[in-house]
N, C-alpha and C positions, 0 to 999 in steps of 0.2 A: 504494500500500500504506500502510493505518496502522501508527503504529509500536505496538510491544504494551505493552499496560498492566503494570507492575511489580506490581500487585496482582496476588494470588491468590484468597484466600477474601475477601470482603467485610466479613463480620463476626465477630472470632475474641476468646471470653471466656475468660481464665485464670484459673483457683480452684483454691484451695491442696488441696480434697480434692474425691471424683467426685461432692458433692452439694450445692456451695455456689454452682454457677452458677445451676441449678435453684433454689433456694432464693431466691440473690439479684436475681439479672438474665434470671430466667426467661422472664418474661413479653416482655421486650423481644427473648432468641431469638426465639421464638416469631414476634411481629408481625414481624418482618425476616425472617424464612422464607416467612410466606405473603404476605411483598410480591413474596417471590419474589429474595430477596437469600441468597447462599449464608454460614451460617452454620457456627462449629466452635466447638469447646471443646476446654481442655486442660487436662487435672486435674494438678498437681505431684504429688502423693502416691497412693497408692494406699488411702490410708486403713486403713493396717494395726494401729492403734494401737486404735483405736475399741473403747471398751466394748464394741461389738457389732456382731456383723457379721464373714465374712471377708474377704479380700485377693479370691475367686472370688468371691461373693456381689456385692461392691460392685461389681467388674467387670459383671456380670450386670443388677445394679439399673441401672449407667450406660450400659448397650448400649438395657436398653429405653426409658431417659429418653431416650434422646437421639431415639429414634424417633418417640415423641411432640412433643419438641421439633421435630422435621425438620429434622433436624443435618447437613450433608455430610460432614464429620469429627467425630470426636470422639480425641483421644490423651492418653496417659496416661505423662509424664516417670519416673514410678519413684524419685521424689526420697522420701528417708525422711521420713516421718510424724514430726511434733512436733521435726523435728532439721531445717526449709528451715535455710538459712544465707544473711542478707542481704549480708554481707559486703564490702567491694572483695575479697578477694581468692578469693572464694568460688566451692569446684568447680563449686559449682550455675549457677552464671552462664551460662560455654559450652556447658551444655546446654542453659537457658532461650532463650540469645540463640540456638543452633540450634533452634529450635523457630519461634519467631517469624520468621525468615528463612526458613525450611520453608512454614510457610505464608501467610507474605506477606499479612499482612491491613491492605485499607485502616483498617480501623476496630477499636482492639484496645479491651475492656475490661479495668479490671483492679481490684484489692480497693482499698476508700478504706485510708489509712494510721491510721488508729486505730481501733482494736477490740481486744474484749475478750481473744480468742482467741491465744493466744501468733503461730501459725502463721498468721493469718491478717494479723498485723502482719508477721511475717517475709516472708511472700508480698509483701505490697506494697511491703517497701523489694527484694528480690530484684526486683521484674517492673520497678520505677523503671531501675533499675541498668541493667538488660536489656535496655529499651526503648531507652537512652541509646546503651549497648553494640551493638547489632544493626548501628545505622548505619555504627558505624565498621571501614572498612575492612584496618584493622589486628589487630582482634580476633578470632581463631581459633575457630571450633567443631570436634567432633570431625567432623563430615561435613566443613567444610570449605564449609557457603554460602555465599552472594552475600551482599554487605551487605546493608539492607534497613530504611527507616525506616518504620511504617505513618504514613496520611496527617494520621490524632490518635486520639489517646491518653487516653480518660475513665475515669474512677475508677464503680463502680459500689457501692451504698451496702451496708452490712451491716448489726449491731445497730448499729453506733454511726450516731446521727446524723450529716448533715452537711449542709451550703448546698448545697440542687444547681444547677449552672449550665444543666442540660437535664431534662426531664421527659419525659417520652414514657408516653402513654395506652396501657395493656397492659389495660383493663378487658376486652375483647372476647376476650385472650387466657387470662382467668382460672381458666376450666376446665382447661383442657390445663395450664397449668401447676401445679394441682393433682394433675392426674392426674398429670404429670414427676415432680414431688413424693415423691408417693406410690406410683413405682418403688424409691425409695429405700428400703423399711419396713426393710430393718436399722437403718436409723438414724432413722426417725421413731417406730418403734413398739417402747413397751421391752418388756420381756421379766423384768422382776422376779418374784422368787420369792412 
């Protein structure tokens, strides 16, 4: 008998709202889906804050992104919009760090740490924190999982620049992730008077 592999999903991207995995690390779901690698995502917020769009709506746009994507999972933490909290001692942590323990991904991405967006800076010091936290066996979530470190931990680019240490060709994925994209129209297409 082999012994069983600690992973669970192979490839799991966290973004701070249901439309910023899509947007950012779209393309690279995608090519890890039809290599035939089991991918997820996990949105913090529900995006309730949004000039536009509602809390049902966005839900909606992220059920059909992720099908284009060809998502195995896709969950949605319920963390309040514009209010993540990076913290040490922040409630948000043992929900993230169960989340990530939930579903056990060898390979996590997560937002780079500087960007313009309040929440999308607070996302990246929360998921650091979490990442760190998961492992240790002493840290409590409300379910109450297994410790769980993923095997590494890449940062995935947003507006703001950064040095990448990896690149991965998504040219062939470009379509589809436009179309993912543009499940999102609450939040791509305005609506001015």
């Amino acid at each position: 008998m082999s012994p069983k592999t600690p992973f669970g999903i192979d490839l799991l991207a966290i973004g701070p709202h249901p439309d910023d995995v899509e947007i950012f690390c779209g393309g690279v779901m995608i090519v890890m889906a039809d290599l035939g690698y089991r991918t997820g995502i996990v949105d913090l917020t529900r995006g309730e804050l949004a000039s536009q769009g509602t809390v049902d709506e966005r839900a909606r746009e992220a059920a059909l992104a992720s099908e284009i994507t060809g998502l195995a999972v896709r969950d949605n933490l319920g963390l309040p919009d514009a209010f993540i909290d990076p913290t040490p001692n922040s409630p948000h942590l043992p929900i993230v760090v169960g989340a990530i323990r939930r579903h056990r991904p060898e390979l996590l991405l997560i937002p780079w740490i500087e960007e313009r967006h309040p929440d999308h800076v607070a996302a990246a010091g929360l998921l650091t924190r979490a990442v760190f936290l998961a492992g240790l066996a002493k840290f409590a979530t409300p379910g109450g999982e297994t410790p769980f470190s993923p095997r590494q931990t890449l940062h995935y680019e947003m507006r703001h620049r950064m040095t990448p240490s990896l690149i991965v060709d998504t040219s062939k994925a470009w379509e589809r992730k436009a179309r993912a994209i543009a499940c999102h129209a609450s939040q791509i297409t305005r609506k001015d008077e």
